[in-house]
C-alpha positions in Angstrom: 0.0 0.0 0.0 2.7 2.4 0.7 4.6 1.4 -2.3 1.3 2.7 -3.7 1.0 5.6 -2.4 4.7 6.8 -3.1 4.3 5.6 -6.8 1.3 7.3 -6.9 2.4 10.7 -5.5 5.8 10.8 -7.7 3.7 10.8 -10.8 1.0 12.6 -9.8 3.4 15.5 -9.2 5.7 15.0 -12.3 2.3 14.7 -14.4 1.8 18.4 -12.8 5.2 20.3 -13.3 5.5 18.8 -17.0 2.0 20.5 -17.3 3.1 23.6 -16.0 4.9 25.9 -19.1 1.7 25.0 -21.2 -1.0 25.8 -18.9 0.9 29.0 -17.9 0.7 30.2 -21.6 -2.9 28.7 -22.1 -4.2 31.0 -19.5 -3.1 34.0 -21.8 -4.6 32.8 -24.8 -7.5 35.2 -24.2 -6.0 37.3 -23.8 -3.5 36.6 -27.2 -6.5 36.7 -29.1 -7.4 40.2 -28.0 -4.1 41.5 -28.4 -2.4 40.3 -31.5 -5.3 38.7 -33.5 -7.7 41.8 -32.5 -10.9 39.0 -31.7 -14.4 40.4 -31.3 -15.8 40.5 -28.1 -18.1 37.8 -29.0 -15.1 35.5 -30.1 -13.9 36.4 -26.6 -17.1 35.3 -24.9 -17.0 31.9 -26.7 -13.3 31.8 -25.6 -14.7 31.9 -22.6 -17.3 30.0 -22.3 -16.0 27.0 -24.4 -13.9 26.4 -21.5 -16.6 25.4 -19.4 -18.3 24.1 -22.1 -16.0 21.7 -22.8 -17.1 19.7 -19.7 -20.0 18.6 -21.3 -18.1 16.4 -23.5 -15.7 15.9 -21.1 -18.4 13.7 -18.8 -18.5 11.4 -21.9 -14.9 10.7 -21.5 -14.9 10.4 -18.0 -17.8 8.2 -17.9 -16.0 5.3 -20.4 -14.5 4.8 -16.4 -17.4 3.8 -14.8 -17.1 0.8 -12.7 -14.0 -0.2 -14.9 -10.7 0.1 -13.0 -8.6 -1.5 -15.6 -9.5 1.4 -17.9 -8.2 4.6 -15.7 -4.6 4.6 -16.6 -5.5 4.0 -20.4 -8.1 7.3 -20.0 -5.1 9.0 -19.1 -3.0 8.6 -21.7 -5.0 8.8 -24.4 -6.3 12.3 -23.2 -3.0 13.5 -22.3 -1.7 12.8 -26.0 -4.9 14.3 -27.5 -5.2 17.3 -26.0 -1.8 18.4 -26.6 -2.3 17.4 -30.1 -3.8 20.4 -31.4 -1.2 22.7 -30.2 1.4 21.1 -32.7 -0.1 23.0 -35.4 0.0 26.6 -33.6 3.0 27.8 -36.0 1.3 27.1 -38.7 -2.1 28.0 -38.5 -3.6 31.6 -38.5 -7.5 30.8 -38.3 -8.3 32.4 -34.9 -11.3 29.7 -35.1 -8.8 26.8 -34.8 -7.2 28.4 -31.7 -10.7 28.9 -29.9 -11.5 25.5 -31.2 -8.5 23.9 -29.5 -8.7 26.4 -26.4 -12.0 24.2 -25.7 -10.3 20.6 -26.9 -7.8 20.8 -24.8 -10.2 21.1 -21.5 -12.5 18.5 -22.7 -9.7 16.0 -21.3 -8.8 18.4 -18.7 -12.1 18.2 -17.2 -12.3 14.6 -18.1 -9.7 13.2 -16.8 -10.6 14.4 -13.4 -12.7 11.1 -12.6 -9.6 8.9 -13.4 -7.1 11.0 -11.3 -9.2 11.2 -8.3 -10.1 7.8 -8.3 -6.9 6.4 -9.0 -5.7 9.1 -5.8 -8.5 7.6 -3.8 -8.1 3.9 -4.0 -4.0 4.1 -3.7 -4.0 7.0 -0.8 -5.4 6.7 1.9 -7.1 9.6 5.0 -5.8 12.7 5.1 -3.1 12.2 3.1 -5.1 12.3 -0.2 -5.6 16.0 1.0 -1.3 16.3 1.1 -1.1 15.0 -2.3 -3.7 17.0 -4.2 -2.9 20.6 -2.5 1.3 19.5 -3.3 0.3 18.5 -7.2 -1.9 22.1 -7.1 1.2 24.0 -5.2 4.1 22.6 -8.0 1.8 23.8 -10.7 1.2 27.5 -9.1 5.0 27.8 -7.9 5.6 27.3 -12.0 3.1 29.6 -12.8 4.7 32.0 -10.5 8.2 31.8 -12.4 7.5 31.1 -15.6 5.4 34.4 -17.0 7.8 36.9 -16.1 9.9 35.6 -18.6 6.8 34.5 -21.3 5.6 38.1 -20.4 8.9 39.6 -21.6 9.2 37.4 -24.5 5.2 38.3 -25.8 5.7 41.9 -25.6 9.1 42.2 -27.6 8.4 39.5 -30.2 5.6 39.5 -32.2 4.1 35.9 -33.0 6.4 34.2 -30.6 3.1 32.5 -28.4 2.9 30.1 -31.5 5.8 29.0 -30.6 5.6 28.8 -27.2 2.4 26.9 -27.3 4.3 24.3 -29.6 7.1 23.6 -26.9 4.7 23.6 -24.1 2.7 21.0 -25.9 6.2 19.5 -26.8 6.5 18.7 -23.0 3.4 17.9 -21.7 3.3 15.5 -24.5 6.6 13.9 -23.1 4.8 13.2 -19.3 2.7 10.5 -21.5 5.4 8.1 -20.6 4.7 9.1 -16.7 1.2 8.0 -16.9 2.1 4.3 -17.9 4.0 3.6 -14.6 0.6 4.6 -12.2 -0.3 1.7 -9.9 -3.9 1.2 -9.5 -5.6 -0.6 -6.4 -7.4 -3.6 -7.3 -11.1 -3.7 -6.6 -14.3 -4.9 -7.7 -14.1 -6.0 -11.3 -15.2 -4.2 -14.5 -18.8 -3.9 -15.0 -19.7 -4.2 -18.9 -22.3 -1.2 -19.7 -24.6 0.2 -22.7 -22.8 0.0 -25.9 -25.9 1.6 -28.2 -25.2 5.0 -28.9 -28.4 6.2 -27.3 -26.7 4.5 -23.8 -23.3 6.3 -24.4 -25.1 10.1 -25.0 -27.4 9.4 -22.3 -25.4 7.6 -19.5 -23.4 10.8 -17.9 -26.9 12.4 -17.6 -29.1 9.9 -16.2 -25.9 8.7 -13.6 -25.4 12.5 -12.7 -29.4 12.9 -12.2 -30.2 9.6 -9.8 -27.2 10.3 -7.8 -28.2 13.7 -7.1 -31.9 12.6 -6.5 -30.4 9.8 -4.1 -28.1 12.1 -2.1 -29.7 15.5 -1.4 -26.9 16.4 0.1 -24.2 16.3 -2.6 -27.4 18.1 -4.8 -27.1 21.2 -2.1 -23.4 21.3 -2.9 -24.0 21.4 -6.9 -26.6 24.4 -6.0 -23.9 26.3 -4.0 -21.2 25.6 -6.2 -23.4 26.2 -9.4 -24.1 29.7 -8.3 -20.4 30.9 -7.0 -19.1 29.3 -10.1 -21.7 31.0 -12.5 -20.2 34.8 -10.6 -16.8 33.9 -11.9 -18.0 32.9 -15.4 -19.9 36.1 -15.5 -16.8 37.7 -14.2 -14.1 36.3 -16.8 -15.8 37.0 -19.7 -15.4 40.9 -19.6 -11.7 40.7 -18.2 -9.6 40.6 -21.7 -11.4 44.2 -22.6 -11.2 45.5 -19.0 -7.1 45.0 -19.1 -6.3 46.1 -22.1 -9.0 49.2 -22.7 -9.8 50.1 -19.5 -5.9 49.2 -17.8 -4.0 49.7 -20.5 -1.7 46.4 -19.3 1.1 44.9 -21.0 2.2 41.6 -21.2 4.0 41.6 -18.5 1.9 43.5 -16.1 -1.3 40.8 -17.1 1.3 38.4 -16.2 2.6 39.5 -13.2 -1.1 39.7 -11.9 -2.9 36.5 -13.3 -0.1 34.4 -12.5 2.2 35.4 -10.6 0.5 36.9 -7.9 -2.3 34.4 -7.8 0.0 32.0 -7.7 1.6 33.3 -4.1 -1.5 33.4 -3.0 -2.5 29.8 -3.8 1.0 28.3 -2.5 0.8 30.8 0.4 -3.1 29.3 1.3 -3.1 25.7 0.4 -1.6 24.8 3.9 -3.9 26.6 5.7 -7.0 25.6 3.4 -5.7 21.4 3.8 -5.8 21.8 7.7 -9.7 23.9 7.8 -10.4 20.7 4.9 -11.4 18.3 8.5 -12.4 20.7 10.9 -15.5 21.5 9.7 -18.2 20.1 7.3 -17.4 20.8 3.5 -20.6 23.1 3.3 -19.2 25.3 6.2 -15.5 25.3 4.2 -16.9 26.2 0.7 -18.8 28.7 2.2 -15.1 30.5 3.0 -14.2 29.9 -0.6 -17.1 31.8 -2.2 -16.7 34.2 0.5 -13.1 34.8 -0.5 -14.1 34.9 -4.3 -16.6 37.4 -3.3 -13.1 40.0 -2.5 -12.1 39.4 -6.2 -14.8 41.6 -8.2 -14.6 43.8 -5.3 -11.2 44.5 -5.0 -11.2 44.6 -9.1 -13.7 47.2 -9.1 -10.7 49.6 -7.1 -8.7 49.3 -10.3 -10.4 51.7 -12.0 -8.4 54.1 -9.4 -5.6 52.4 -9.0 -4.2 49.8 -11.4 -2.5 48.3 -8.3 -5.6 47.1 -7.3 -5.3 44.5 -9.6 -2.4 43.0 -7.9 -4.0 42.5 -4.8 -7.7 41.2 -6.0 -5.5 38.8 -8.0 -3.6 37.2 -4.9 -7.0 37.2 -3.1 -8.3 35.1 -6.0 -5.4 32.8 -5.6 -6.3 32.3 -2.1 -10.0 31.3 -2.9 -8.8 29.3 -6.0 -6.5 27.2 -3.4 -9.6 26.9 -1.2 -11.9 26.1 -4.8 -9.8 23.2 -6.4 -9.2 21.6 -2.7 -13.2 21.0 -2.3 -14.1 20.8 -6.0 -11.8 18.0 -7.1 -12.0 15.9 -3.7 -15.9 16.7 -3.0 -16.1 13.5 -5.3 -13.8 11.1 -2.8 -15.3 12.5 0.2 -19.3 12.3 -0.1 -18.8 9.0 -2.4 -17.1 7.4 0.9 -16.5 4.0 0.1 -18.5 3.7 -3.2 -16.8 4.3 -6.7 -16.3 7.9 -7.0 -16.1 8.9 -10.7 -20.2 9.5 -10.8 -19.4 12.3 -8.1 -16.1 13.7 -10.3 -18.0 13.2 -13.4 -21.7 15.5 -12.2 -19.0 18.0 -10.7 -17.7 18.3 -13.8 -21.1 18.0 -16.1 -22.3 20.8 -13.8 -19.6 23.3 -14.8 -20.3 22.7 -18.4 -24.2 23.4 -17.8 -22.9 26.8 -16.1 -20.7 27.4 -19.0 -23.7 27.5 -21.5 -25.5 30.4 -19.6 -23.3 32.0 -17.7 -20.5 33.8 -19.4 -22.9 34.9 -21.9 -25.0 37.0 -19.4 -21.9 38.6 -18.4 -21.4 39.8 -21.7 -24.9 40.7 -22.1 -25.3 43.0 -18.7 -21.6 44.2 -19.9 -22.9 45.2 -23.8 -26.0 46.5 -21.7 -23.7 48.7 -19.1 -20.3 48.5 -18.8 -17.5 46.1 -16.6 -18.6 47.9 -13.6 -22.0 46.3 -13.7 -20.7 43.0 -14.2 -18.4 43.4 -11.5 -21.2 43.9 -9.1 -23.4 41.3 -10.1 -20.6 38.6 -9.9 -20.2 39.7 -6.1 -23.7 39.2 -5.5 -24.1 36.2 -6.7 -20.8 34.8 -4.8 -22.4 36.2 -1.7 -25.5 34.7 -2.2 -23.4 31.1 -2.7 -21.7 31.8 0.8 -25.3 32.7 2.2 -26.6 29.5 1.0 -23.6 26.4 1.9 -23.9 28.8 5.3 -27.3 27.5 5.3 -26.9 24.2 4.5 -23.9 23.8 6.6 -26.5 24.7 9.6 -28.8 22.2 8.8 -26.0 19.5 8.9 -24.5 20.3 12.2 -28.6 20.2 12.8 -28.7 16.6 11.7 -25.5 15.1 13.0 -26.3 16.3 16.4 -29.9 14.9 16.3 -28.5 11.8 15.2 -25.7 11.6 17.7 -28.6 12.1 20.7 -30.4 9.0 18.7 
């Protein structure tokens, strides 16, 4: 078990930092695609919100897992290789279509590999220290983040063009962490289960699976609700950030570096230990309800950079702190109310929930914004994250409620 666990862990983090260079540029593809290809701000909004999106297909992939241990490390691979893929071509291709299109390939297997990784984590680590392993694979990737776009930042702003080519060797090296995946361990369990294979069963499986589990546990249901409305804020939120930088702002490179990685990145290294340790002393709805708080302080704190670009800086680093928080309970929500059943119908609704969000969302924030202006959009997304905090608040109430009445039983 512990040879497991260490085996386990060593690729898990690996898998991370080889990850690192590309999804430090990926984050500034928006953000390319305003600057140097001058997109619209619809193609922005489907930038986006294909994101998100992407999650709907992603459930597909991550429901090929279901009940089928022998499949995970082979749903890894194949998606690591793929998503990459695109990338390959950056140098040579010009269609700012194609680069939207692979914006949303690549976190279709993302998003669903998610089931995989957290069932593989939770069969081969045990307790708390699945907690340890996650928050340390989310820390390697942030402390990358923090290093790597000072020097992408100065390389964007003095040569033109060169994010093709960073995309291609990011892609180069996230392809080579293929070989990583192979060497995973897996826990042996109960034995493949053989499902639909009609193509009605395939399309329809991730749905129906996602809707009986949440009509059999209310409880994981009143976490989608929560989560579906502070996550919905931030979509809102995102969507009118490209225009608010470079119009509003005036940023460079560097400076939209400096704030979206670097200093969200101390924030999430500096916060992970202190988010791992509140993870078991308290119930989840009680510790999410500090995360949307905390996302709350980002369109807040945003809306202060109209005055002071600094501003930025700082709501930036609070957004790292909530992201720390965010990741912690999203990704391990699945492990922790699945218990000791299979987990990936928990991984795969969380994830089938943020492409539902992904439809609606960022499109009303560019609808109030093409209505108003940032400002407005700024407000509404800190409403909506207080009204997520007001409700797990709520619900984390009526657990305490519960446990106690059923400790007196």
């Amino acid at each position: 078990m512990i040879l497991f666990k260490n085996q386990t862990k060593t690729v898990y983090l690996w898998s991370r930092l080889l990850n690192t260079p590309f999804w430090t540029i990926y984050n500034m593809l928006f953000i390319i695609l305003y600057k140097e290809l001058h997109a619209t701000p619809l193609q922005i909004t489907l930038t986006i919100a294909i994101k998100p999106i992407a999650s709907l297909f992603s459930s597909y992939w991550g429901s090929l897992i279901y009940r089928k241990p022998n499949k995970l490390i082979t749903n890894l691979v194949f998606a690591n290789i793929l998503k990459y893929a695109p990338f390959l071509l950056f140098p040579f291709v010009t269609n700012i279509w194609f680069f939207i299109a692979s914006f949303g390939f690549y976190m279709i297997f993302v998003r669903g590999t998610i089931p995989a990784w957290m069932e593989i984590i939770k069969r081969n680590i045990q307790g708390k220290a699945r907690e340890h392993v996650f928050a340390a694979g989310s820390i390697v990737d942030y402390i990358g983040s923090a290093v790597l776009p000072i020097a992408l930042g100065w390389i964007l702003d003095d040569y033109t063009g060169s994010w093709r080519w960073i995309f291609f060797g990011a892609a180069c090296i996230g392809i080579v962490s293929t070989g990583l995946l192979w060497t995973l361990p897996v826990q042996e369990a109960e034995t493949s289960v053989q499902t639909s294979r009609s193509v009605k069963g395939a399309l329809l499986r991730p749905w129906k699976e996602a809707w009986i589990l949440l009509k059999r546990r209310p409880d994981f249901a009143k976490f989608q609700i929560a989560f579906m409305i502070g996550g919905s804020a931030l979509m809102m939120l995102m969507t009118i950030l490209p225009m608010y930088f470079v119009d509003v702002l005036h940023l460079s490179y560097m400076e939209i570096a400096l704030a979206i990685a670097v200093c969200k990145a101390v924030g999430f290294v500096a916060a992970s230990p202190f988010w791992v340790r509140l993870f078991h002393k308290m119930n989840l709805y009680r510790f999410c309800s500090w995360v949307t708080l905390s996302a709350a302080l980002f369109p807040l704190i945003l809306i202060l950079g109209y005055f002071n670009s600094l501003a930025l800086y700082v709501a930036y680093f609070i957004y790292g702190i909530m992201q720390a928080g965010s990741e912690l309970s999203w990704n391990l929500s699945g492990p922790h109310f699945a218990g000791d059943e299979d987990s990936t119908p928990y991984s795969g609704t969380n994830v089938l929930s943020v492409g539902l969000r992904g439809c609606v969302a960022p499109f009303i924030g560019t609808l109030i914004y093409d209505s108003t202006n940032s400002l407005m959009v700024m407000i509404a997304s800190f409403a909506l994250c207080l009204l997520a905090t007001e409700r797990l608040y709520a619900f984390s109430k009526i657990k305490a409620y519960n446990s106690l009445h059923l400790d007196k039983k």
